[in-house]
KOLVEXSE-895485 format. One record per residue: chain; y negated, x, z negated of N, C-alpha, C in turn; residue in one letter; residue number from 1. Coordinates in steps of 0.02 Angstrom, whole numbers, always signed. Layout:
KOLVEXSE-895485
+----+--------+--------+--------+--------+--------+--------+--------+--------+--------+----+-----+
: ch :    nyy :    nxx :    nzz :   cayy :   caxx :   cazz :    cyy :    cxx :    czz : aa :   i :
+----+--------+--------+--------+--------+--------+--------+--------+--------+--------+----+-----+
:  A :      Y :      X :      Z :      Y :      X :      Z :      Y :      X :      Z :  A : NUM :
...
+----+--------+--------+--------+--------+--------+--------+--------+--------+--------+----+-----+
This chain:
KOLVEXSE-895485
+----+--------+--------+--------+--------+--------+--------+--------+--------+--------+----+-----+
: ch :    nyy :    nxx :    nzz :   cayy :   caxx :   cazz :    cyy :    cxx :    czz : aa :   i :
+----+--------+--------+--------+--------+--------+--------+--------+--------+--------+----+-----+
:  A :    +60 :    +41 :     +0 :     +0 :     +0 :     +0 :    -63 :    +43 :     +0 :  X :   1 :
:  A :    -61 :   +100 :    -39 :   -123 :   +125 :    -52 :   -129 :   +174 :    +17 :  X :   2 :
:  A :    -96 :   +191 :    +60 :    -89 :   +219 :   +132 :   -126 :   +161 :   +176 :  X :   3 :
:  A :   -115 :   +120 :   +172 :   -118 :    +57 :   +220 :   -181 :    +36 :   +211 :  X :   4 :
:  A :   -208 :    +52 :   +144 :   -292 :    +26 :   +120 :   -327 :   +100 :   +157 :  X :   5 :
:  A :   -315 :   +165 :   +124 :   -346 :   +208 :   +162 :   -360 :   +233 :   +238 :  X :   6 :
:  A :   -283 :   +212 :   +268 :   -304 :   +200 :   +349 :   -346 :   +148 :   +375 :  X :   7 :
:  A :   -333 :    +64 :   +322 :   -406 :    +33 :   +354 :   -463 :    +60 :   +352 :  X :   8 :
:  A :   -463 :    +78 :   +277 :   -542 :   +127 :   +281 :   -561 :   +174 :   +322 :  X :   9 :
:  A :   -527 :   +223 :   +335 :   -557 :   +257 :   +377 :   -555 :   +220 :   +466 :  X :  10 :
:  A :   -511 :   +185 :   +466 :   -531 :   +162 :   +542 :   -597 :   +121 :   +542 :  X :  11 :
:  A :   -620 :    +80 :   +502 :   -684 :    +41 :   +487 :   -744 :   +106 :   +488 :  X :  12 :
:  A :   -722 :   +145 :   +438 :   -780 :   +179 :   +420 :   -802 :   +228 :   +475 :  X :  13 :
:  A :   -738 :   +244 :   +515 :   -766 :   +300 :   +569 :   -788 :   +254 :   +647 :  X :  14 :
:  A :   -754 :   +197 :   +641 :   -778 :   +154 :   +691 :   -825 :   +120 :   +665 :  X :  15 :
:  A :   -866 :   +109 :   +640 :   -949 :    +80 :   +611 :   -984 :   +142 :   +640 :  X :  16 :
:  A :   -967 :   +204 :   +627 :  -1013 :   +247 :   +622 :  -1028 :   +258 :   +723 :  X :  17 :
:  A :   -984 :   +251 :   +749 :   -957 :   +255 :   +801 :  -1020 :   +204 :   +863 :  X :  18 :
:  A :   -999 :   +136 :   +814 :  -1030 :    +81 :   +848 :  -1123 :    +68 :   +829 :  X :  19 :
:  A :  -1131 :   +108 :   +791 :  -1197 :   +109 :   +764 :  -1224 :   +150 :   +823 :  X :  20 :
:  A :  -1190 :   +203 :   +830 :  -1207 :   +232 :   +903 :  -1214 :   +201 :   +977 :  X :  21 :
:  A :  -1196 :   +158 :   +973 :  -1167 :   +118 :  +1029 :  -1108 :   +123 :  +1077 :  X :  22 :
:  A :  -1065 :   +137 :  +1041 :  -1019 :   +162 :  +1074 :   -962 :   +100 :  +1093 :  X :  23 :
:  A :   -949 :    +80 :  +1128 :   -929 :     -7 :  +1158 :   -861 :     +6 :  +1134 :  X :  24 :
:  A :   -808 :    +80 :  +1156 :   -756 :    +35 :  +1126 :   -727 :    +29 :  +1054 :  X :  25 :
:  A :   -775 :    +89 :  +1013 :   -776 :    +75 :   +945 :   -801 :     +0 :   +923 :  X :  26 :
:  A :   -834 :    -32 :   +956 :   -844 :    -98 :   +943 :   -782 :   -156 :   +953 :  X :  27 :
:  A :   -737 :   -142 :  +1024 :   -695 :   -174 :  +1044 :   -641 :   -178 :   +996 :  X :  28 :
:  A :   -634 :    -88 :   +967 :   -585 :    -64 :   +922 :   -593 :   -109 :   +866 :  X :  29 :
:  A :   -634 :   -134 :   +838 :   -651 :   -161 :   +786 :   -627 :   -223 :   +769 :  X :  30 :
:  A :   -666 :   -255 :   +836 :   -646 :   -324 :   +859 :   -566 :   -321 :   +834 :  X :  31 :
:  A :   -515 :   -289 :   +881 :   -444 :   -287 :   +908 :   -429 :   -288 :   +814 :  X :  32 :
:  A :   -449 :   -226 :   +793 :   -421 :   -238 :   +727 :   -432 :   -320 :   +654 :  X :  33 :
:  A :   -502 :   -306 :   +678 :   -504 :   -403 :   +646 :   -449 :   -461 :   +673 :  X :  34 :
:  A :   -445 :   -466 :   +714 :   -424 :   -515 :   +755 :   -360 :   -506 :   +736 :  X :  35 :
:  A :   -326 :   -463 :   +735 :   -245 :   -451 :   +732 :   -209 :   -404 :   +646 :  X :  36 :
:  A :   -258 :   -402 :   +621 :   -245 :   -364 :   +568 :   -211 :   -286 :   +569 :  X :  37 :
:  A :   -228 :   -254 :   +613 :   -194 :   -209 :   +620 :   -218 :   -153 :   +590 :  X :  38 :
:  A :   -187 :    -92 :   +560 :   -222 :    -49 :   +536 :   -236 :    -55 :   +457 :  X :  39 :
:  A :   -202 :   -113 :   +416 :   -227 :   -144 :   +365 :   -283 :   -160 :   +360 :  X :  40 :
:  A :   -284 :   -200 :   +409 :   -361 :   -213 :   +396 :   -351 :   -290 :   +386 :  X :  41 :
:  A :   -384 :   -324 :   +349 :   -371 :   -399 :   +336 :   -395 :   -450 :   +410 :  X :  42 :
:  A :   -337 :   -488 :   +438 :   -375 :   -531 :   +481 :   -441 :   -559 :   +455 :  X :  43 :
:  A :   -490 :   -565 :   +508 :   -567 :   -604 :   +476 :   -574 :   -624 :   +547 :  X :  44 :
:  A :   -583 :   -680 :   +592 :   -589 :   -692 :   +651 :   -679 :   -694 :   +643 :  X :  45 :
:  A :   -711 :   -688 :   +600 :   -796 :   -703 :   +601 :   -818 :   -620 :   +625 :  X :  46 :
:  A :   -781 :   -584 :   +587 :   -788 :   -506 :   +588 :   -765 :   -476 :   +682 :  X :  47 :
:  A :   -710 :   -527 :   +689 :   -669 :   -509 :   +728 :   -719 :   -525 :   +817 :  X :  48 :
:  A :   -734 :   -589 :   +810 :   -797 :   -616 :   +846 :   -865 :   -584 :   +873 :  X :  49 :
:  A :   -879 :   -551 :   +815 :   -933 :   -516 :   +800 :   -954 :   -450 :   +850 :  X :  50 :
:  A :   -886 :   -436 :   +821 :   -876 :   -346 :   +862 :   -865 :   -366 :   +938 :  X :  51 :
:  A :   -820 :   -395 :   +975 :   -807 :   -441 :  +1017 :   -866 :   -444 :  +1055 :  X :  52 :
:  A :   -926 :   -487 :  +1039 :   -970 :   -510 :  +1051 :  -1019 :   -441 :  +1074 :  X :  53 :
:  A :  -1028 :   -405 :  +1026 :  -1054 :   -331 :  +1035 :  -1038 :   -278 :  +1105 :  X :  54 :
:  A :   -987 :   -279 :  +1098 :   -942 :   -264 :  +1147 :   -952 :   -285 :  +1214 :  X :  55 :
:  A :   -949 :   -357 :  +1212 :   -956 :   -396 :  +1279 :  -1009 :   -404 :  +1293 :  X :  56 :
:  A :  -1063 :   -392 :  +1256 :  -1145 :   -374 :  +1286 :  -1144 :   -294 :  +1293 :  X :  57 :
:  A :  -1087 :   -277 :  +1302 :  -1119 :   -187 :  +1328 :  -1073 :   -190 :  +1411 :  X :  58 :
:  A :  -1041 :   -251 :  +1425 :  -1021 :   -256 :  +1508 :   -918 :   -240 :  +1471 :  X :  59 :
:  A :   -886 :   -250 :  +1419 :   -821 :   -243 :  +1413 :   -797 :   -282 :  +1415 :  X :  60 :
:  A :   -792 :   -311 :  +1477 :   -736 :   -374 :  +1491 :   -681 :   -393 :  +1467 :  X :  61 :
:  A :   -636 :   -336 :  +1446 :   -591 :   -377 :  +1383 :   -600 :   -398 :  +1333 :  X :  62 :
:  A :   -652 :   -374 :  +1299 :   -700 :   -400 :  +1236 :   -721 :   -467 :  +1269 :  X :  63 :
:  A :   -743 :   -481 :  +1294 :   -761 :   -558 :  +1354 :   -694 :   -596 :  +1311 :  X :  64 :
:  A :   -624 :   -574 :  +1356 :   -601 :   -617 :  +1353 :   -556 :   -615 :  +1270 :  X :  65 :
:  A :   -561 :   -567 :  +1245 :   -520 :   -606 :  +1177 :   -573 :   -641 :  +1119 :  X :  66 :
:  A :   -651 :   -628 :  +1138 :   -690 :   -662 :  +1098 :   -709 :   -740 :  +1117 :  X :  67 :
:  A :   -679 :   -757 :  +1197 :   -660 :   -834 :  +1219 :   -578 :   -864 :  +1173 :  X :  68 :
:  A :   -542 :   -797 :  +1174 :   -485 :   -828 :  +1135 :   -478 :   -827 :  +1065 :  X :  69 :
:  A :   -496 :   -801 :  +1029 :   -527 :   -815 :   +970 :   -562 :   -853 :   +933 :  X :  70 :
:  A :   -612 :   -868 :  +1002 :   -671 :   -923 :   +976 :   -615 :  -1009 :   +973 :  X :  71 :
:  A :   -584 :  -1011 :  +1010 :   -536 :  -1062 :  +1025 :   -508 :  -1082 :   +949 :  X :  72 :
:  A :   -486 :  -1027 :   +910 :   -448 :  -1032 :   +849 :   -525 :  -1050 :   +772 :  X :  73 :
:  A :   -587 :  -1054 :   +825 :   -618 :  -1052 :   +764 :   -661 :  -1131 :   +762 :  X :  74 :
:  A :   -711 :  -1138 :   +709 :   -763 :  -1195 :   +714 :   -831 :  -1176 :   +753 :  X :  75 :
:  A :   -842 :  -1192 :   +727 :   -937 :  -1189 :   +780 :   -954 :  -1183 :   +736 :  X :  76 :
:  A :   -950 :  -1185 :   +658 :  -1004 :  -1149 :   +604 :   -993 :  -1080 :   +621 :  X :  77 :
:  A :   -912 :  -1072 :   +637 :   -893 :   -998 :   +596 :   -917 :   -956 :   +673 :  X :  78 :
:  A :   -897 :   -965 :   +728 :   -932 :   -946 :   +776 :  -1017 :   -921 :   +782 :  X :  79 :
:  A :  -1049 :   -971 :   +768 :  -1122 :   -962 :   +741 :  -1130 :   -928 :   +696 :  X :  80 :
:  A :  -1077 :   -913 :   +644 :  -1108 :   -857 :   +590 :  -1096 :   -786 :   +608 :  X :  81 :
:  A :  -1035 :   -800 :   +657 :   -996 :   -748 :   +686 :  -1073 :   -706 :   +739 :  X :  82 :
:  A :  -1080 :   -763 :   +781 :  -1179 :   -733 :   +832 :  -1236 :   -700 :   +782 :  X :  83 :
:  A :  -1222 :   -722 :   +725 :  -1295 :   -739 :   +685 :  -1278 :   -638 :   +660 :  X :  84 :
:  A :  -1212 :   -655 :   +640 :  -1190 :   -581 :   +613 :  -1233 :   -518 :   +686 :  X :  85 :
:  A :  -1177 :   -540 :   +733 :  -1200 :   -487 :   +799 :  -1264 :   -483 :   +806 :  X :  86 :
:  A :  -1315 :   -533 :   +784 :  -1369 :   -527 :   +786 :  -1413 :   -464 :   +750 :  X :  87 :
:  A :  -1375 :   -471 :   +683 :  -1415 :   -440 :   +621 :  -1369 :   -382 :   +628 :  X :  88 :
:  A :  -1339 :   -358 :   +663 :  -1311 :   -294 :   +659 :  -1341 :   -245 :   +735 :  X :  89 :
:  A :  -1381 :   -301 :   +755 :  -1401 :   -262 :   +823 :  -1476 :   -229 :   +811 :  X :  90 :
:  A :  -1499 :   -303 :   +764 :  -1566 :   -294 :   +724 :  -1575 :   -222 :   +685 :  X :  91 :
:  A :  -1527 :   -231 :   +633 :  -1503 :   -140 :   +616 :  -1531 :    -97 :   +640 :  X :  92 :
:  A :  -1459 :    -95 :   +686 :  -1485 :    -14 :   +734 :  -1511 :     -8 :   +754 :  X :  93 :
:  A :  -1567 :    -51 :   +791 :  -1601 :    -39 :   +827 :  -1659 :     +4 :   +777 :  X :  94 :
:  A :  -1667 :     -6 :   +709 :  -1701 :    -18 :   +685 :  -1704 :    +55 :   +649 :  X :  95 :
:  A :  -1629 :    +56 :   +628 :  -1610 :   +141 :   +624 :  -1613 :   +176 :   +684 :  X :  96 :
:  A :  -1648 :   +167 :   +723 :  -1645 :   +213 :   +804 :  -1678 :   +234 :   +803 :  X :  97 :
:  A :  -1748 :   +171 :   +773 :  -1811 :   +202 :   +787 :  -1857 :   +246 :   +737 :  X :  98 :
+----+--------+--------+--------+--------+--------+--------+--------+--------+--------+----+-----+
């Protein structure tokens, strides 16, 4: 267990650092791991959406399509919190850029 917590962490922590950069498929990577729990990382489809969404505004068409299949499994709050997130994480960096 305590292997399985430290590999999520570092896949989160080195892929944040990654995507703060803008780096699309550290974003996708992210996505893939929300969505499917992989990596120990806890499914979160809002998290999972998010990155997704990030992704698919940098032109990554598979990010396109698993953040259409995803969205399928969710509500329209959680979707909207899921945008509102991509929002305030774009807000961020940009913000740390400048």
């Amino acid at each position: 267990m305590g292997q399985s917590l430290t590999s999520a962490n570092f896949l989160i922590e080195s892929r944040l650092v990654q995507a703060a950069r803008g780096n699309v498929r550290a974003c996708f990577e992210l996505g893939m791991a929300y969505s499917s729990g992989s990596e120990g990382v806890d499914v979160d489809l809002i998290e999972a959406h998010k990155w997704f969404n990030l992704a698919a505004m940098q032109g990554n068409t598979r990010a396109q399509e698993c953040r259409a299949e995803i969205a399928e499994d969710m509500t329209a709050r959680e979707v909207a919190e899921a945008q509102k997130a991509a929002r305030a994480w774009l807000q961020l960096t940009t913000r740390l850029a400048a």
